[in-house]
C-alpha positions as CSV (number, residue, x, y, z in Angstrom):
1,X,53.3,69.4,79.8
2,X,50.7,69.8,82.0
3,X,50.7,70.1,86.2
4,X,49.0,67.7,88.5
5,X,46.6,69.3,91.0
6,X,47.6,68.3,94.7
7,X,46.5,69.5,97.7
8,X,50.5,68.8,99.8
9,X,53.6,70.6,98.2
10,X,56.3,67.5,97.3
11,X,59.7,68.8,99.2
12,X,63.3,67.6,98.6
13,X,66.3,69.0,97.4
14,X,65.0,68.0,93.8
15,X,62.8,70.0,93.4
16,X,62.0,73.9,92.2
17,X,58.9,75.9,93.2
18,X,57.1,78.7,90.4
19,X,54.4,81.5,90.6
20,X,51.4,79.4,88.8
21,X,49.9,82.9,87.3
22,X,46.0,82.8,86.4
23,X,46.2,83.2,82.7
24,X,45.9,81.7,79.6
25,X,48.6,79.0,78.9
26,X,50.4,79.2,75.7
27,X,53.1,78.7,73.4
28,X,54.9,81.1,72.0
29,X,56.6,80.2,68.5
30,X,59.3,82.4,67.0
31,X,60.9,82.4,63.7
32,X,62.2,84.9,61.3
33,X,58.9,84.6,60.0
34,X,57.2,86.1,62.8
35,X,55.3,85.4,66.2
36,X,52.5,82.7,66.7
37,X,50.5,82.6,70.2
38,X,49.4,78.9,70.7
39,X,46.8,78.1,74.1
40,X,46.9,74.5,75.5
41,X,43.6,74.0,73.4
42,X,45.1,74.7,70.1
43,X,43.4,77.8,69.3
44,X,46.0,80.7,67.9
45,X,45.7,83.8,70.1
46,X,48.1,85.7,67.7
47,X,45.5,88.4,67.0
48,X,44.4,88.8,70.2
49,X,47.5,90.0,71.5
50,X,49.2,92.3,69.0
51,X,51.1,94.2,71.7
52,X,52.6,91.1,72.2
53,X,54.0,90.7,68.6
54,X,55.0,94.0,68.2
55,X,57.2,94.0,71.1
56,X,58.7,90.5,70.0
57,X,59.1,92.2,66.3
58,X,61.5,95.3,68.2
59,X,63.8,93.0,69.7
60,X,64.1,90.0,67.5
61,X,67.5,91.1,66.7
62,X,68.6,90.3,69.9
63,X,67.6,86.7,70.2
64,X,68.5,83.5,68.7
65,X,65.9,82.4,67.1
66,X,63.9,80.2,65.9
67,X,62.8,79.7,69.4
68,X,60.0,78.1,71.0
69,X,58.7,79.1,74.2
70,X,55.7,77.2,76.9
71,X,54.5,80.2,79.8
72,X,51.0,81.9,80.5
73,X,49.9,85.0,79.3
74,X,48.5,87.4,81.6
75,X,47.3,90.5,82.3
76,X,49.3,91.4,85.4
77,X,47.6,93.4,88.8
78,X,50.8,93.1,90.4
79,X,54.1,90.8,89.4
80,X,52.6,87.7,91.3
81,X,49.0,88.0,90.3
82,X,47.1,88.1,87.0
83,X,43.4,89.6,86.2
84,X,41.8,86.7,84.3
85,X,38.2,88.3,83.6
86,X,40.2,91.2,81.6
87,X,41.9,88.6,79.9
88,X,39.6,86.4,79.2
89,X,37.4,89.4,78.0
90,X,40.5,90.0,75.4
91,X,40.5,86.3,75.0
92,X,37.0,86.6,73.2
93,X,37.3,90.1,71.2
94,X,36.8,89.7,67.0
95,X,37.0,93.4,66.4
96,X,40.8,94.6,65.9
97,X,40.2,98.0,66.7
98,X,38.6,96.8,70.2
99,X,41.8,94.7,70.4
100,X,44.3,97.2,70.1
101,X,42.5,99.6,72.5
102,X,43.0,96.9,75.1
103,X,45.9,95.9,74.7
104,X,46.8,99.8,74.8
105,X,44.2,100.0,78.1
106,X,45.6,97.0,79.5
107,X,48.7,95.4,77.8
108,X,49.2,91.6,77.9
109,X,52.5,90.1,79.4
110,X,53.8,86.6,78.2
111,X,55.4,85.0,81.3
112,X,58.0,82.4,80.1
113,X,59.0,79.3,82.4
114,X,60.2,76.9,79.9
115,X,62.2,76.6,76.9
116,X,61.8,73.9,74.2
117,X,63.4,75.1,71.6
118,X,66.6,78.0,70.7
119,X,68.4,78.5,67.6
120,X,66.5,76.0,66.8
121,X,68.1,73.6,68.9
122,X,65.6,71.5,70.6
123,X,65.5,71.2,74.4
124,X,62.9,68.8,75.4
125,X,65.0,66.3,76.2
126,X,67.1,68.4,78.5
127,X,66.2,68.4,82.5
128,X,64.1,71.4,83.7
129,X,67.1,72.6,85.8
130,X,69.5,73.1,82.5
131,X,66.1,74.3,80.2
132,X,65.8,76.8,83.1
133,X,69.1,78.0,83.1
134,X,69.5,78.8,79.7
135,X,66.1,80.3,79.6
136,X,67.4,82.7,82.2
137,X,70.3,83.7,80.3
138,X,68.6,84.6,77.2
139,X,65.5,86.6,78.8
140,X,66.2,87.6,82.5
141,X,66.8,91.0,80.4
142,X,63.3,91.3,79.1
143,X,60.7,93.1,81.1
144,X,58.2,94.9,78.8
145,X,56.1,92.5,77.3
146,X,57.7,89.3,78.0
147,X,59.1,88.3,81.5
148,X,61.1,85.6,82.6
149,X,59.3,83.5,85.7
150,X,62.1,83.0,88.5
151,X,62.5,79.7,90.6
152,X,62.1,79.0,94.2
153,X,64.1,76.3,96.4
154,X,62.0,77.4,99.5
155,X,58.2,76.3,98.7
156,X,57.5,78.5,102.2
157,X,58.6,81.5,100.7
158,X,57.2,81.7,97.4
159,X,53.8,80.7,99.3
160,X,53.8,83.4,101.4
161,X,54.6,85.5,98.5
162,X,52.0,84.3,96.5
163,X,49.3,84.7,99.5
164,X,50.4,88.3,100.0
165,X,49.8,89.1,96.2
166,X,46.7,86.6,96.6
167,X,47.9,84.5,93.2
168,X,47.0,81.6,92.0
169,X,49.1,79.4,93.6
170,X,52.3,77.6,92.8
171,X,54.1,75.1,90.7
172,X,56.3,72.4,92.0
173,X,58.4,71.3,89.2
174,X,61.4,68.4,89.5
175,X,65.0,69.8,88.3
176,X,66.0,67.0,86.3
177,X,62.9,66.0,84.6
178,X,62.9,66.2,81.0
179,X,59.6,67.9,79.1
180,X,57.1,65.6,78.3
181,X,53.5,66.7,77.2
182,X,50.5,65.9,78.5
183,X,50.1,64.1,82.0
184,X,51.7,61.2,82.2
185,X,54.5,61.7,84.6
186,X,54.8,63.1,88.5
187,X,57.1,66.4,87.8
188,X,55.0,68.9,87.9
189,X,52.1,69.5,90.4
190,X,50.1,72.7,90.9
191,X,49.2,74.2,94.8
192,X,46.6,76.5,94.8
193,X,46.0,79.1,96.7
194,X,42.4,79.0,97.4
195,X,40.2,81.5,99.0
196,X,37.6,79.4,101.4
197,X,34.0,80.7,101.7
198,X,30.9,79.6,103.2
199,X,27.6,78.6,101.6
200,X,24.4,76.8,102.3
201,X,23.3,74.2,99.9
202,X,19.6,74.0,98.3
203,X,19.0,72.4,95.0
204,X,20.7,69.2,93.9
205,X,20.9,68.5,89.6
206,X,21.0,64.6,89.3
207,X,21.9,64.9,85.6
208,X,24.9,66.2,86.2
209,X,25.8,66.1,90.1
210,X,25.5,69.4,91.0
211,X,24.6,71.5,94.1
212,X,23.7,75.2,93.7
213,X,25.7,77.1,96.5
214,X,23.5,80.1,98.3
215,X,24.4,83.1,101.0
216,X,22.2,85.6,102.4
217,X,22.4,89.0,100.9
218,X,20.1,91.8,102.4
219,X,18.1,88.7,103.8
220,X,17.5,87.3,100.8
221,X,18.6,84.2,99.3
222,X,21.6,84.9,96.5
223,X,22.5,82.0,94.5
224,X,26.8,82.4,93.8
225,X,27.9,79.1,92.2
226,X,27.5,75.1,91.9
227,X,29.6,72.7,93.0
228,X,30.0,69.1,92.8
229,X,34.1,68.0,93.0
230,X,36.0,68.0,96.4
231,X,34.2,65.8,98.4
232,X,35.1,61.8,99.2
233,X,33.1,59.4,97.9
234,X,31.0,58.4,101.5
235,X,30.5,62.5,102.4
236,X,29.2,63.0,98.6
237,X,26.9,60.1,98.6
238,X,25.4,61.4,102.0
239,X,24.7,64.7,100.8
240,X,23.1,63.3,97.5
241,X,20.9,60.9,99.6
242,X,20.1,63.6,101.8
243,X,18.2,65.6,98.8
244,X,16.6,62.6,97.3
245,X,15.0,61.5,99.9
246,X,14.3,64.5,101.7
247,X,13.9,67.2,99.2
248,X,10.9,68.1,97.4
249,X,11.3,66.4,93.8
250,X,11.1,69.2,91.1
251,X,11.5,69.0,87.6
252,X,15.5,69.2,87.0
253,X,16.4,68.1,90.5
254,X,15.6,67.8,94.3
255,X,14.9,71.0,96.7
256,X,15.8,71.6,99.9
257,X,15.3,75.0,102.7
258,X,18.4,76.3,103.7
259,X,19.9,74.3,106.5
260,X,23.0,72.3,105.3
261,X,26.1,74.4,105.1
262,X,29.3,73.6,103.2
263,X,33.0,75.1,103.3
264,X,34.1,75.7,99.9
265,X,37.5,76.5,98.0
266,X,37.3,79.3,95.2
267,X,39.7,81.4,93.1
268,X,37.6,84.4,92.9
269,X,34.1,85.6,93.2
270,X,33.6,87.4,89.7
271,X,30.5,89.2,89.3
272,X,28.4,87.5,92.3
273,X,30.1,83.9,90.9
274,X,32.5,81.5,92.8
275,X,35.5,80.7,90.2
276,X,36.3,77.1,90.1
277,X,34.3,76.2,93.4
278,X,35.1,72.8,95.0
279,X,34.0,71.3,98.1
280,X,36.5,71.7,101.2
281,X,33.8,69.9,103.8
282,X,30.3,70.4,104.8
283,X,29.5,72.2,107.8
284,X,27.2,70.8,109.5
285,X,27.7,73.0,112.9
286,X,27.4,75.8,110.6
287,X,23.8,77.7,110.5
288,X,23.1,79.4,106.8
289,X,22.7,82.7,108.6
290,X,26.0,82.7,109.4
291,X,26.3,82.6,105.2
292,X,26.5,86.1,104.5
293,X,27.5,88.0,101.9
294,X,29.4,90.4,104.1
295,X,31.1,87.3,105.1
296,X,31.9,86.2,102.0
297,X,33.5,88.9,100.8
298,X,35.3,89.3,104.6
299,X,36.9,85.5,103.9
300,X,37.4,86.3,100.1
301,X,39.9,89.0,101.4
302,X,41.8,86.2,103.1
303,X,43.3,87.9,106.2
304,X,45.8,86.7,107.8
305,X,45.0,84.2,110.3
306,X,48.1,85.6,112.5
307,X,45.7,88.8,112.7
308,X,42.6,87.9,115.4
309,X,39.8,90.6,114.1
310,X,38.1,92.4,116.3
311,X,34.3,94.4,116.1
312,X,34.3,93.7,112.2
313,X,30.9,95.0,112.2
314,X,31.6,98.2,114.0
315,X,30.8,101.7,112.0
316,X,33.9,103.5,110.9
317,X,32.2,106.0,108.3
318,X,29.0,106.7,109.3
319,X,27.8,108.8,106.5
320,X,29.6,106.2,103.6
321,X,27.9,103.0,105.6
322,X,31.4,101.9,105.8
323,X,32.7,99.0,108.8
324,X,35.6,98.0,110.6
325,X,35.4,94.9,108.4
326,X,35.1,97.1,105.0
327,X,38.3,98.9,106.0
328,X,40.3,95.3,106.8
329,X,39.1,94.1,103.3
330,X,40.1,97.4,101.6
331,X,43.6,97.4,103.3
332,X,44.3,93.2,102.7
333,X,43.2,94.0,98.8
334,X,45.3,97.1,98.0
335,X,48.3,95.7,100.4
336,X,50.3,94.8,96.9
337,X,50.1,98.3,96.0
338,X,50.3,100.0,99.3
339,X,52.8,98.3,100.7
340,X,55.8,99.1,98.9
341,X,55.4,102.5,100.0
342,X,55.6,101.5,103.7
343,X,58.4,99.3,104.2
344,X,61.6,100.4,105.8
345,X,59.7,103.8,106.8
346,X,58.7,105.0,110.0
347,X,55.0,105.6,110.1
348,X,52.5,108.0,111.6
349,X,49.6,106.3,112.0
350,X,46.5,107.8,112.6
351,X,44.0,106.0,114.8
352,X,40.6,105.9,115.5
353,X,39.7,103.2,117.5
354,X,35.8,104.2,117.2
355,X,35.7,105.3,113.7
356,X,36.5,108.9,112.0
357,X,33.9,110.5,113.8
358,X,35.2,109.8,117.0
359,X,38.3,110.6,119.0
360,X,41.1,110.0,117.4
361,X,45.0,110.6,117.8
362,X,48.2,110.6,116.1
363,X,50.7,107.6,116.6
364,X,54.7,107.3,116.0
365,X,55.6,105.0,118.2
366,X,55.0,101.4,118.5
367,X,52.8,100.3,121.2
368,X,54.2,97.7,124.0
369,X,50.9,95.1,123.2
370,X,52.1,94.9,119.8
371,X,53.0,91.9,118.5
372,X,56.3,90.2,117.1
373,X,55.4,90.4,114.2
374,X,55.7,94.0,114.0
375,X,59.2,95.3,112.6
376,X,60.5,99.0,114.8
377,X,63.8,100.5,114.9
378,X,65.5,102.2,118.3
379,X,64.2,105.7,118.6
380,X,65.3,106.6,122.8
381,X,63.3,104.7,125.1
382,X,60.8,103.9,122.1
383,X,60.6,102.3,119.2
384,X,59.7,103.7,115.5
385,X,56.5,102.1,113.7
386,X,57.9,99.7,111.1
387,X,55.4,98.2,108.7
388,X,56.9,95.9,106.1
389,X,54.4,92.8,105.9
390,X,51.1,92.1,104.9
391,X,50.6,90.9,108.8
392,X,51.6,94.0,110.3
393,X,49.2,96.4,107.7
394,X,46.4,94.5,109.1
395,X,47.3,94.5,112.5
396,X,47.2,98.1,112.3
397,X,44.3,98.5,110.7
398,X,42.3,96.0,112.9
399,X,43.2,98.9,115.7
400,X,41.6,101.6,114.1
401,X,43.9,103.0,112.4
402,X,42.5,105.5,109.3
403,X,45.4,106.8,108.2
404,X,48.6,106.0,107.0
405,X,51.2,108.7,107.1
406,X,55.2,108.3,105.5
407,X,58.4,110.1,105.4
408,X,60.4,110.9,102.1
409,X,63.1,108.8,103.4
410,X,64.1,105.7,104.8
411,X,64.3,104.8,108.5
412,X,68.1,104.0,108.3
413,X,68.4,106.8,106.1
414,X,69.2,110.7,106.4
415,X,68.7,111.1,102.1
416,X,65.3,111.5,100.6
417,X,64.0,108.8,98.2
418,X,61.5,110.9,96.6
419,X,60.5,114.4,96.2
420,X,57.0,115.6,96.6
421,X,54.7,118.7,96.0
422,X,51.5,118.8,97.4
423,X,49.3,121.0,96.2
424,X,46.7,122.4,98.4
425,X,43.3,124.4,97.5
426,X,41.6,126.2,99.8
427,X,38.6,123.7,99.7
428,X,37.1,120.8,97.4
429,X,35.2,123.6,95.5
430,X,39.1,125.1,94.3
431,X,40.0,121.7,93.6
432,X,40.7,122.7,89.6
433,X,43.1,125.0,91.1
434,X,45.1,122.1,91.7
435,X,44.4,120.2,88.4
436,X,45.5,123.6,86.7
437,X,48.7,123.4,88.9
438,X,49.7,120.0,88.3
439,X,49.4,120.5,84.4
440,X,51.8,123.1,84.9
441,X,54.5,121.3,86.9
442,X,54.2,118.4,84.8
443,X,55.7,120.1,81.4
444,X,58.2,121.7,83.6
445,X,59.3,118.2,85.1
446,X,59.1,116.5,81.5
447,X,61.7,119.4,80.5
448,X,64.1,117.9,83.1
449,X,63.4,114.6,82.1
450,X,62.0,113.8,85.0
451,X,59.5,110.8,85.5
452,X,56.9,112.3,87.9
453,X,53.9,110.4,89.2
454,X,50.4,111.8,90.4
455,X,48.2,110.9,93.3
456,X,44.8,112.7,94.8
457,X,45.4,113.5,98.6
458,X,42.4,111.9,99.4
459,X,40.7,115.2,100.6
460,X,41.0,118.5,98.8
461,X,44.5,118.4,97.0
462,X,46.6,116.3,94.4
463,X,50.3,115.4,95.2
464,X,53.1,115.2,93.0
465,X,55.9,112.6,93.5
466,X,59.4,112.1,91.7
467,X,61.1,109.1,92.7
468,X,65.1,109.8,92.9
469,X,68.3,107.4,93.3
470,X,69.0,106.5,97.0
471,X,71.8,108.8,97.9
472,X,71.3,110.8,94.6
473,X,70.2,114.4,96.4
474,X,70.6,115.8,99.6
475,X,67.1,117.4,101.5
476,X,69.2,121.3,101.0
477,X,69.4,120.1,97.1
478,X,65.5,119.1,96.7
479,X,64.6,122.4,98.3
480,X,66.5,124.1,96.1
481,X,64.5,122.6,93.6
482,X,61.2,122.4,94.9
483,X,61.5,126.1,95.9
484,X,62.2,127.3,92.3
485,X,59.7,125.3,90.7
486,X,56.8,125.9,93.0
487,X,58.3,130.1,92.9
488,X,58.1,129.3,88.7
489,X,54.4,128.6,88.9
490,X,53.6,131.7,91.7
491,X,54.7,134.0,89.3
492,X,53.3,133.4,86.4
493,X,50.3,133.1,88.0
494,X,49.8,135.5,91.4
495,X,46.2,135.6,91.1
496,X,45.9,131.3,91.4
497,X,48.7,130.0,93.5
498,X,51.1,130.9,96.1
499,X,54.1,129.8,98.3
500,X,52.9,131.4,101.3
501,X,52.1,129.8,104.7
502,X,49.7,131.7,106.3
503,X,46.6,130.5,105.6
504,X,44.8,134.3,106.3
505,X,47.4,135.6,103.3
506,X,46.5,133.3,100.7
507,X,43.6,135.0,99.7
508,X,41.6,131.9,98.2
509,X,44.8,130.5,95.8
510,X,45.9,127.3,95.7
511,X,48.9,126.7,98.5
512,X,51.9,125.3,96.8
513,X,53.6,123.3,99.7
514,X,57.4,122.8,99.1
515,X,58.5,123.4,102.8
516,X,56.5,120.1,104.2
517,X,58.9,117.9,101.6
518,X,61.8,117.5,104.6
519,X,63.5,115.0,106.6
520,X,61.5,113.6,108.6
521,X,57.8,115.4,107.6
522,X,55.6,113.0,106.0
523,X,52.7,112.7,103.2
524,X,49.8,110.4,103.3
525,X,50.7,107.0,101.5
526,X,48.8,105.7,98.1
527,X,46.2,104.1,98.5
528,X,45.8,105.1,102.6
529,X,41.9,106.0,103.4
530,X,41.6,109.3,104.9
531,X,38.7,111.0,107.3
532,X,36.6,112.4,105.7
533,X,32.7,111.4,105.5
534,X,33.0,109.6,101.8
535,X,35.7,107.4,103.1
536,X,38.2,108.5,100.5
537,X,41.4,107.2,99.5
538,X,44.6,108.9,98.3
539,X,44.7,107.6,95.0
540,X,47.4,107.0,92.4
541,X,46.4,108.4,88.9
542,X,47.2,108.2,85.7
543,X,48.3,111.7,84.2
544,X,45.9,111.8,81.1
545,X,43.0,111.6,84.1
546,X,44.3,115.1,85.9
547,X,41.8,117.5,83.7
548,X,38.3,119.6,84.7
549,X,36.4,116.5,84.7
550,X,38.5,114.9,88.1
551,X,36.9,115.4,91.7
552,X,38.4,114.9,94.7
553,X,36.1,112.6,96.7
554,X,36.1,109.8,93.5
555,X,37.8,107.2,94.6
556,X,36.7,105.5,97.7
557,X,37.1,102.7,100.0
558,X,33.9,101.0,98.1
559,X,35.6,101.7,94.5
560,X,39.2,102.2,94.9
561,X,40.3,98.0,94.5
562,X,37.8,97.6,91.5
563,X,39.8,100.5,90.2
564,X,43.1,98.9,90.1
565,X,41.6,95.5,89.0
566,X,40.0,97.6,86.2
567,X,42.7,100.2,85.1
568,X,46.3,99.0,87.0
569,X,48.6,100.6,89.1
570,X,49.5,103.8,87.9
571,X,52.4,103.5,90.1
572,X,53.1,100.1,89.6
573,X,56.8,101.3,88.2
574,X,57.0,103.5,90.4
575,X,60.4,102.2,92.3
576,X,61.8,101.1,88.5
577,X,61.9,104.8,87.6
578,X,63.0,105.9,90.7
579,X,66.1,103.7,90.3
580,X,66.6,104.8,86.6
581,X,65.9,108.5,87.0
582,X,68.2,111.0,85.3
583,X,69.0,113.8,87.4
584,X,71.9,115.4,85.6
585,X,69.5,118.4,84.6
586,X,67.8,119.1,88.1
587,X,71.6,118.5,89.5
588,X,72.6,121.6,87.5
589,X,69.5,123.7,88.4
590,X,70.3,123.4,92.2
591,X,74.6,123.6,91.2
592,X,75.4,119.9,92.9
């Protein structure tokens, strides 16, 4: 069954609203036999995606099969959006070995929004709402390798879900609908979310209708797509009759010097291309200078239009050629990651309305000119800085503001929801002091069977965080703790690392801060930039990257998104462990 591609949502009590995830659309067979991966094209994908099998293999038990399933398979950035250039990448690997070292890299999730067939029962001819249902009940479960994709009743919502996460774009489906393949019906339509850029037009193919899209990069001409669908019939036969009669006739088409300017829709620009361009409108009061690559990049980020930017060209990091606008993009791409970490927290922002070089000052409560928009709690005659939307992250950074800065609780809270070490070198040049450190906390943690996470400071240091149970420790218990791990590591090693607070008495070891982990001190967030000249980021890692080889000043405003598109969110479960962390051991170090 395949969705119809409209540009207006259809509404009514009827109907049900879906995450359209940018994958590859499949079915998923499943016998006794074993697992087949169909696409929509017929090809079998089965040995493309062997983490999927295996996992289906484990719990087969468990499930009444045969069963016969329609969804997308993905590989997921975050639970709303999928990275289709790694999957397609998989998509076209022959050799297994390559295979299974991405699907161990990068593991492949099979989304599931229908059901056609269980126990071998078939279910086609049931509505959506009752295939749905029972759906629900057999995999809402699941999580590892195959997911189950939940409904919407409020199209609203799930949009500005789905723009938050910048997804593909939604499905509206019709609850009582039975399945039936192919087109021919008006049940399901597809929305999507499309990134608008803008381009000048130069060349026109009249063998196959196409215009070739340009920008200006570095004051050159840089060529990022063609496009041909999107316009109506009377604006598409103007633009065509527009080349042929004014352009200078070439061999394969008609040329034209930059001077008329279209809007146009895209999914993504991969590798310098538009994905999927079509036509929004031409722009005639548009000049191509105007079609930048900066620009593009700026309106690729889709920021909020709630947010009115200000001085996007303005110089935050001097020495990293880094600009107001590069910051905005940074923060509206990692918001999916970074936000978690924010919401329900009272901030310190630090700000820097000139850039990093500049004055700058600390900030804890919110200002009077900030908008509605902005969540605070009650603190005296002031209120505390709330930031729990995508709106408010970008407000904030659009005035200046460098740093992100969060408590180990939450505002309504007295508990901690996480305990951290930070682990501080005397300088960059010590910085394997604090690699050497971390691999010795982490078998220590592991013995507890603790779930611990790691993140670069952004500056000299790496950080260590556990996330715990709300309500599960008290801040007397976690210092307890913290105090007798980080007093485990200063003795073994006197000479390296040490618990004491004077910076004149540390004598060049590596300062193991347990004291700063307290109700109401903060940390720096993941992924928040930082100050310093390379425009650094506090950045999640993976544990098998904390050897010699790690530096602190890696990962940077200009690489830290490509990163995550690349390698995933090494604290993407972050809040999942946290709720399923077993504390019975560290409970009995620091005697309940």
């Amino acid at each position: 069954m395949k969705p119809i591609a409209s540009e207006e949502i259809p509404r009514g009590a009827g109907w049900m609203y879906e995450v359209k995830y940018d994958g590859f659309r499949c079915l998923l067979e499943w016998s006794s036999d074993g697992v087949t991966l169909t696409s929509k094209n017929g090809k079998d994908l089965t040995g493309n995606f062997p983490e999927i099998v295996e996992y289906l293999d484990r719990v087969a038990t468990s499930v009444p099969l045969p069963m016969k399933l329609d969804g997308e398979l993905v590989v997921l950035n975050n639970q709303y959006q999928g990275n289709f250039p790694l999957l397609q990448k998989r998509g076209r690997m022959k050799n297994q070995t390559s295979i299974q070292q991405a699907a161990n890299a990068r593991p492949a999730t099979f989304m599931a929004f229908d059901l056609l067939m269980e126990n071998g029962k078939d279910y086609q001819g049931e509505s959506f709402e009752v295939r749905k249902r029972r759906l629900k009940a057999v995999f809402s479960g699941f999580g590892e390798r195959i997911r189950f994709v939940e409904s919407f009743k409020n199209p609203d919502e799930l949009q500005r879900i789905v723009f938050a996460h910048k997804g593909e774009g939604i499905i509206a489906k019709r609850m009582r609908n039975e399945y039936l393949p192919g087109k021919k019906h008006q049940d399901w339509f597809k929305i999507k979310n499309w990134r608008r850029v803008n381009g000048f037009l130069t060349f026109y193919d009249p063998k196959n209708d196409y215009f070739t899209v340009n920008i200006y990069e570095h004051d050159k001409i840089k060529e990022i797509g063609k496009c041909r669908h999107g316009l109506e019939k009377e604006a598409f036969a103007a633009l065509k009759k527009m080349f042929t009669e004014n352009g200078e006739k070439q061999a394969n088409g008609y040329n034209l010097p930059p001077a008329i300017c279209a809007s146009i829709h895209t999914l993504d620009l991969y590798k310098g291309e538009l994905r999927e361009p079509e036509f929004a409108r031409l722009m005639p009061e548009l000049s191509p200078e105007e079609c930048t690559m900066k620009q593009v990049k700026l309106d690729m980020a889709m920021l909020p239009e709630l947010v009115e930017l200000t001085n996007t060209a303005k110089v935050f990091w001097p020495d990293a050629e880094l600009t107001k606008g590069d910051l905005l993009r940074y923060i509206r791409e990692v918001s999916p990651f970074m936000l978690p970490f924010l919401r329900e927290r009272a901030l310190t922002l630090i700000r820097c309305p000139d850039g990093v070089e500049a004055e700058h000052f600390f900030q804890k409560h919110l200002p009077v000119y900030a908008p509605d928009f902005i969540d605070s709690l009650p603190d005296g005659e002031d209120e505390l800085i709330i930031c729990n939307t995508l709106e408010a992250l970008v407000w904030f950074a659009n005035h200046g503001t460098a740093e992100f800065h969060i408590p180990f609780q939450k505002a309504a809270s007295e508990l901690p929801c996480e305990i951290v070490f930070d682990l501080d070198p005397p300088s960059r040049d010590e910085f394997a002091l604090a690699v050497q450190a971390a691999n010795l906390i982490k078998p220590m943690l592991d013995d507890l069977e603790l779930v611990s996470f790691i993140k670069t400071s952004g500056n000299k240091g790496l950080q260590i965080h556990i996330p715990i149970p709300e309500g599960s420790m008290t801040y007397e218990q976690t210092a307890i703790f913290t105090q007798a791990i980080a007093m485990t590591v200063e003795q073994a090693y006197p000479d390296r690392f040490t618990t004491e607070r004077m910076k004149k008495k540390r004598n060049g070891r590596l300062y193991i801060d347990y004291v700063q982990h307290g109700k109401d001190k903060t940390i720096i967030a993941p992924y928040s930039p930082r100050m310093t000249k390379e425009g650094t980021v506090s950045t999640p890692l993976f544990w098998d990257e904390v050897t010699e080889s790690l530096h602190p000043a890696a990962f940077t405003l200009k690489n830290a998104v490509e990163r995550v598109a690349e390698l995933g969110c090494p604290f993407l479960d972050y809040f999942a462990a946290g709720k399923e962390q077993r504390l019975e051991k560290v409970l009995e170090l620091v005697g309940r």
